[in-house]
C-alpha positions in Angstrom: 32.0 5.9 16.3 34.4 7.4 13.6 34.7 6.6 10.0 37.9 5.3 10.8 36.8 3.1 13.3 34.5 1.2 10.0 37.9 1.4 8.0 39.3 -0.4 11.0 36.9 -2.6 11.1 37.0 -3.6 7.5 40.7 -4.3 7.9 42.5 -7.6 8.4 43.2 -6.9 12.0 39.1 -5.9 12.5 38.0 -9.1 10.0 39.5 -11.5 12.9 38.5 -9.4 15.9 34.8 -9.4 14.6 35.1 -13.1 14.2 36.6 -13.9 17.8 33.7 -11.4 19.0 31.0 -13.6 17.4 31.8 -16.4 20.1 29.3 -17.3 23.0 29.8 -16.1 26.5 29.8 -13.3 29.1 31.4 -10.1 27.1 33.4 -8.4 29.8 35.4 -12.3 30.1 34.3 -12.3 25.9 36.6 -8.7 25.4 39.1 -10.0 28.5 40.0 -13.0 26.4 39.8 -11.4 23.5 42.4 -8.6 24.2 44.7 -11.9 26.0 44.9 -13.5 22.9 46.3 -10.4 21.6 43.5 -8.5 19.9 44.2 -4.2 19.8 41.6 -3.4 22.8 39.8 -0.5 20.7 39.3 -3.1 18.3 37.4 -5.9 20.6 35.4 -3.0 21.8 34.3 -2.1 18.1 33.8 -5.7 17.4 32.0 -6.1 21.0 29.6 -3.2 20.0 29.0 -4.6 16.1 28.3 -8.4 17.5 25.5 -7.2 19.6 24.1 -4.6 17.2 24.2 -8.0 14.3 22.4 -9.5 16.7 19.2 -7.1 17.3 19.5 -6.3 13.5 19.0 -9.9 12.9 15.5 -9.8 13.7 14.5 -7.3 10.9 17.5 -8.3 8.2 18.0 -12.1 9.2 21.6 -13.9 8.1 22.8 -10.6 6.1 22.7 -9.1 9.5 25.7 -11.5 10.4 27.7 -9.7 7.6 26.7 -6.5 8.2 28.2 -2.9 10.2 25.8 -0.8 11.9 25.4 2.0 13.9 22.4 2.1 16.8 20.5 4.1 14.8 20.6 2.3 12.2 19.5 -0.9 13.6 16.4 0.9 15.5 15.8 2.7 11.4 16.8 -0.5 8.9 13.4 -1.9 7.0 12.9 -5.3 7.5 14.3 -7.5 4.9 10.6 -9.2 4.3 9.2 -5.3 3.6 12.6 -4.1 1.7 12.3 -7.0 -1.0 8.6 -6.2 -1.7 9.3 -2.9 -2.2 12.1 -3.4 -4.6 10.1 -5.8 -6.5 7.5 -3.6 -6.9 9.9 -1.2 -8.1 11.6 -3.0 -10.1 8.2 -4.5 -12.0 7.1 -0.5 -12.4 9.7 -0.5 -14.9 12.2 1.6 -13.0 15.7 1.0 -13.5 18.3 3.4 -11.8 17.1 4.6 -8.7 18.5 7.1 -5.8 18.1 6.3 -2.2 17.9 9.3 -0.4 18.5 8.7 3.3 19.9 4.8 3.0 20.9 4.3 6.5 22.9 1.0 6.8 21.6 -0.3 3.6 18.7 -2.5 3.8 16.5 -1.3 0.8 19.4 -0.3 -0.9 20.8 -4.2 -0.9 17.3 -4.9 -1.5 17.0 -3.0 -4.5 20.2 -3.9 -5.7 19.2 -7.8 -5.5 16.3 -6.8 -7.5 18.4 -5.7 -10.4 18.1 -2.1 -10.0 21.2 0.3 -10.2 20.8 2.2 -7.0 23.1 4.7 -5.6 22.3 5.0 -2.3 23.2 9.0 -0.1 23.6 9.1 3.6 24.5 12.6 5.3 25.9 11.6 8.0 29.6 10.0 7.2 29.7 7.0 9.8 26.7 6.0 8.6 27.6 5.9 4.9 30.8 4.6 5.4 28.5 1.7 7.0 26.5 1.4 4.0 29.3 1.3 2.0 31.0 -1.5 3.9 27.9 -3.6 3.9 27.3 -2.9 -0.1 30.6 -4.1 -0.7 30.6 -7.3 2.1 27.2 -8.8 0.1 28.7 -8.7 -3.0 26.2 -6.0 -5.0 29.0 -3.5 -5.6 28.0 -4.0 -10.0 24.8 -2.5 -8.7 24.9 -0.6 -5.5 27.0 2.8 -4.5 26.7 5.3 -1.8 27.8 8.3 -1.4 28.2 10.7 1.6 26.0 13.9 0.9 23.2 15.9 1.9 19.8 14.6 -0.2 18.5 17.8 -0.7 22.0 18.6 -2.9 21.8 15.9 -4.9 21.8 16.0 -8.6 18.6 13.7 -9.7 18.9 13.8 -13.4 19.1 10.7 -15.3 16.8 8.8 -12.2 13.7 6.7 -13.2 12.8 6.5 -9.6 13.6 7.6 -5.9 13.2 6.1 -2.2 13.1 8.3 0.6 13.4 7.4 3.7 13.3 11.0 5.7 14.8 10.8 9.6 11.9 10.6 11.9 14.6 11.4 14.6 15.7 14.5 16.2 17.8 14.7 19.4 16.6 11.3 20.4 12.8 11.5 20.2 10.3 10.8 17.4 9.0 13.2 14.8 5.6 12.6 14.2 5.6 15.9 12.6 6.1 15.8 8.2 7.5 19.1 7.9 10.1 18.2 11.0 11.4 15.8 8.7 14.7 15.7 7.7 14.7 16.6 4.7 11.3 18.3 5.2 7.8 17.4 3.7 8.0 20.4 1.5 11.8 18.2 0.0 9.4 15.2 -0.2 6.6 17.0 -2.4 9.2 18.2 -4.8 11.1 15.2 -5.0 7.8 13.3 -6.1 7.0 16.4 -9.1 10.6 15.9 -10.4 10.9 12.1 -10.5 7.1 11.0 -10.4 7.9 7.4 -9.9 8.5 7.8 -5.9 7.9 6.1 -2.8 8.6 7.5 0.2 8.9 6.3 4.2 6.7 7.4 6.8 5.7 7.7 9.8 2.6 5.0 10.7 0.6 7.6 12.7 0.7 10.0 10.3 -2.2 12.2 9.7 -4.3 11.2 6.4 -4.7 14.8 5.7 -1.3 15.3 4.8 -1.3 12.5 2.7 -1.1 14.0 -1.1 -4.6 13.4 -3.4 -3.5 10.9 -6.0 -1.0 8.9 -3.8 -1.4 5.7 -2.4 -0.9 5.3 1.6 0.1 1.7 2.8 0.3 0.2 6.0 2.3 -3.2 6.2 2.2 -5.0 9.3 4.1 -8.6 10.2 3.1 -10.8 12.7 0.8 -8.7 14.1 2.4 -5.3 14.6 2.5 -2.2 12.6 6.1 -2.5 11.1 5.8 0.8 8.4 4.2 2.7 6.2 5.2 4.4 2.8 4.0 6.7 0.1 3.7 5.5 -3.4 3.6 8.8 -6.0 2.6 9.0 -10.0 2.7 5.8 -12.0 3.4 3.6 -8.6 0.0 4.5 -6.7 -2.6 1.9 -7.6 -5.3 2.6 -4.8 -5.7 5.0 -2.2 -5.0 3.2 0.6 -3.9 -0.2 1.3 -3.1 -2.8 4.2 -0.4 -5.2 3.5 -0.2 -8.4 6.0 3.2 -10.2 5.4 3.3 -14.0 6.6 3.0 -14.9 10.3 0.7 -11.9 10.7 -2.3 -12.4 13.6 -4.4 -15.1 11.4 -3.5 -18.1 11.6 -4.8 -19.1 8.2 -1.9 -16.7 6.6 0.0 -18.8 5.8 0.8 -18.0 2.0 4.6 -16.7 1.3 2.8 -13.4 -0.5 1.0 -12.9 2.6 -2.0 -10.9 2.1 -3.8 -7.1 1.3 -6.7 -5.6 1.8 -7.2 -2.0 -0.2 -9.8 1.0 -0.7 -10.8 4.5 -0.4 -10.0 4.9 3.2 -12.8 7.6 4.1 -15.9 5.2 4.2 -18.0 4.3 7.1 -18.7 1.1 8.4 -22.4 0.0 9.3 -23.2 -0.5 12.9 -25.6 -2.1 14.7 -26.1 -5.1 18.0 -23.2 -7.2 19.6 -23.2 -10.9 17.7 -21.9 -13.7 18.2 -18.3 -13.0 17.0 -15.9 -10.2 17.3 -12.9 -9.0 15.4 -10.1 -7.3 16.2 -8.7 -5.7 12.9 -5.2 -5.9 12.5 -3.3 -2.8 13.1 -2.5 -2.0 9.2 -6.6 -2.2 8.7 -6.9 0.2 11.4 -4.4 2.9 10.2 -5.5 2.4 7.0 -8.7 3.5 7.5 -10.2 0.3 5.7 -12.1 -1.0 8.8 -15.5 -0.9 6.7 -13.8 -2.7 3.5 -13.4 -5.0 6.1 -17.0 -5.0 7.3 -18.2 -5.4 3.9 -15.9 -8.4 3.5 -17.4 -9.8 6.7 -21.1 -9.2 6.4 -20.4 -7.2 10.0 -21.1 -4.2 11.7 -19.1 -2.1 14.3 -20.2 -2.3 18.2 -19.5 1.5 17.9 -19.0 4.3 15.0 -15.6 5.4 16.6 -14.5 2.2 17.9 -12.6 -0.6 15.3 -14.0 -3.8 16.6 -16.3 -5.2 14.4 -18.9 -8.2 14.9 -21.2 -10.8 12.9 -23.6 -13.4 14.1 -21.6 -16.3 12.4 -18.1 -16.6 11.9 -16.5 -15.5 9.1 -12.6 -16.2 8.6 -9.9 -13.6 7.4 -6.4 -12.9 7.7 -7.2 -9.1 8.0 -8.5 -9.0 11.7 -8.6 -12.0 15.1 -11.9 -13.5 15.8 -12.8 -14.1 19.1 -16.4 -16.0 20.3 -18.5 -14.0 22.6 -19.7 -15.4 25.7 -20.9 -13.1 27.9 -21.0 -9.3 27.9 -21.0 -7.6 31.1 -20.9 -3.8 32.1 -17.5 -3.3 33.3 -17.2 -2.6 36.8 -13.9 -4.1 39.0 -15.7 -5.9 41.5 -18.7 -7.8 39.4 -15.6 -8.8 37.0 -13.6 -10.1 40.0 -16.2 -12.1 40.8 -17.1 -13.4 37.4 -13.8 -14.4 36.3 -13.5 -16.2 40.0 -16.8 -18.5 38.8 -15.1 -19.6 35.9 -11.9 -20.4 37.7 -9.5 -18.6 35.1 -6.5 -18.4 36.1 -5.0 -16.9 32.4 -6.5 -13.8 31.0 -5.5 -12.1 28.1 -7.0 -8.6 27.9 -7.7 -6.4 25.1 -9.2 -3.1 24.9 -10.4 -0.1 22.1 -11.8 3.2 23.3 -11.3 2.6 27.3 -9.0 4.6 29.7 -8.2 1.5 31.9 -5.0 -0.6 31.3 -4.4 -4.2 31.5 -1.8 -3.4 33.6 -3.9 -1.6 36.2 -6.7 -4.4 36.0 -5.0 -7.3 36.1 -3.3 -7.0 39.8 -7.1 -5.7 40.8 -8.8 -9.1 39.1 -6.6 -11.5 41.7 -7.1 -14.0 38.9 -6.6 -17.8 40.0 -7.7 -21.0 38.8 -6.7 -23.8 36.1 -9.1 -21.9 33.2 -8.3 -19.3 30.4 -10.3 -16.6 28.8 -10.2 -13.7 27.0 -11.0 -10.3 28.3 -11.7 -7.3 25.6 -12.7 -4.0 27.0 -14.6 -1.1 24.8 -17.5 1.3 24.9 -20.5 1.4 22.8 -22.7 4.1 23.1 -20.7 5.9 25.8 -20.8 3.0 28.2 -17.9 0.7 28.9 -18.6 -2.9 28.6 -16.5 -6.0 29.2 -16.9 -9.1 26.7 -15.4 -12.2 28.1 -14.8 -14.6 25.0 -12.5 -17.1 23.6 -10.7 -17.1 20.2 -12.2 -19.3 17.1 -11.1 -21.9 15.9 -10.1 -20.4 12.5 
């Protein structure tokens, strides 16, 4: 895609194609009726190509994604619209007030802090892309508050900002950088950018090593619905703690039900007690885990981990939290194919969800091996303590 091809987009001509290309239907007979009825044909296969990527954006941005341009990267890159608006509120309550957005992709924390009341100007090196950025700034109306302009963030003048985002490519030639310094900019950009404009927060990488993590900064992990959606950096007056877990709503526990969701925060470098299998196990959710606040957790719980290097916890009587699933122990077996086979045949389950921590074997090599039949259900969760793999059939609470 071109920068022209946004222009075209944006015109008059592009307006009605995008519309005709929002209809139901097949889209080779979508783009065949579409170019009948007179449409320009590179113009139904831009509108084609932004219909589908609304769609998949829709899941992270919601209705602004109806409005919207995008690229494909910057669908697979946009910040959900739930973690975008936290983030600008917490900016915006810092006391910040003009802000740069270094890296702004399509535009979703740059809309997000523009909503907020923040004067943001938002820089995207690529052209396409900021052209995109542009268009959507201008499409939702936040134009008195938003910009963007097309440059490389590492050139950019930063004087008269209160505050900066970053949100560094993770990207290069198709494949994930898990690598800081094979950021783009580099780690070394990040560092300086948060010693010249102290109130910072930064994008990362979830599975990024804590020892790179600054001293003095505060790592967080949010995770929605269950799954790890992002962490971020929070530099000088914006770190509160060291490390925190952020759970928006519809997260694993059912009982999160609250619109602020919920968070769990510490030191990230203690260790949790361990001791006997109980009654109860729990499976932290997956911002606990990167965290490293599995034994804030513990403490929380009254529980203990089955093993030191292993994050399933367990109690002798229930305890309820949004921060990790509790399932009921029923029986604890030492794995082996055969005596599981022949277990899960007694009971007559049919269903089996499988878990596992700190085993080699997949669900999707067990299952096919379990020949699982019958009207019942059960849950399966596979780990190791003390070197030896063990299989806990249970069954979730009732929490």
């Amino acid at each position: 895609m071109e920068v022209s091809d946004i222009e075209a987009l944006r015109s008059a001509a592009g307006e009605a194609a995008l519309s005709a290309a929002s209809a139901e239907g097949d889209p080779l007979a979508l783009a065949t009726r579409l170019r009948a009825a007179g449409h320009d044909p590179h113009l139904v296969s831009l509108a084609l190509t932004q219909q589908r990527l609304r769609r998949s954006a829709a899941i992270k941005l919601g209705s602004d994604a109806s409005a919207m341009l995008f690229t494909i990267d910057a669908v697979e890159q946009a910040t959900r619209n739930t973690v975008a608006t936290r983030r600008a509120s917490h900016l915006a309550a810092s006391g910040a007030t003009r802000v740069i957005d270094l890296g702004c992709g399509a535009g979703s924390d740059l809309l997000a802090m523009a909503r907020a009341g923040l004067d943001v100007t938002g820089v995207e090196r690529d052209p396409v892309t900021a052209a995109v950025a542009a268009a959507n700034v201008e499409a939702l109306g936040l134009t008195d508050h938003a910009r963007v302009i097309c440059a490389d963030a590492t050139e950019i003048d930063l004087n008269g900002y209160d505050a900066a985002f970053c949100d560094p490519a993770r990207r290069s030639g198709g494949r994930r950088v898990f690598d800081p310094d094979a950021y783009s900019p580099p780690w070394s950009f990040v560092l300086a950018l948060a010693e010249r404009i102290p109130r910072t927060v930064v994008k990362i990488a979830p599975g990024i090593d804590h020892d790179r993590i600054p001293a003095g900064t505060e790592a967080q992990w949010v995770s929605e619905r269950g799954e790890v959606v992002e962490a971020a950096l929070w530099f000088g007056p914006l770190a509160d703690v060291p490390r925190r877990a952020t759970l928006l709503p519809g997260a694993t526990a059912r009982d999160l039900t609250t619109a602020r969701g919920a968070e769990l925060t510490g030191t990230g470098d203690r260790e949790a007690p361990v001791g006997a299998i109980g009654a109860y196990l729990y499976d932290p959710d997956g911002a606990v885990v990167r965290a490293h606040l599995v034994a804030e957790l513990a403490d929380q719980l009254g529980g203990r981990l089955l093993d030191p290097a292993i994050a399933y916890l367990t109690t002798d009587e229930l305890r309820v939290t949004p921060f990790a699933r509790a399932y009921r122990i029923d029986t604890v077996l030492p794995f082996g194919v055969k005596r599981l086979r022949a277990e899960l045949a007694r009971r007559g389950v049919g269903r089996l969800e499988i878990k596992k921590r700190g085993t080699a074997v997949t669900p999707e090599q067990l299952r096919p091996q379990l020949k699982l039949s019958g009207p019942n259900a059960a849950t399966l969760i596979l780990t190791r303590v003390a070197g030896k793999p063990l299989a806990l059939l249970c069954e979730p609470s009732a929490d």
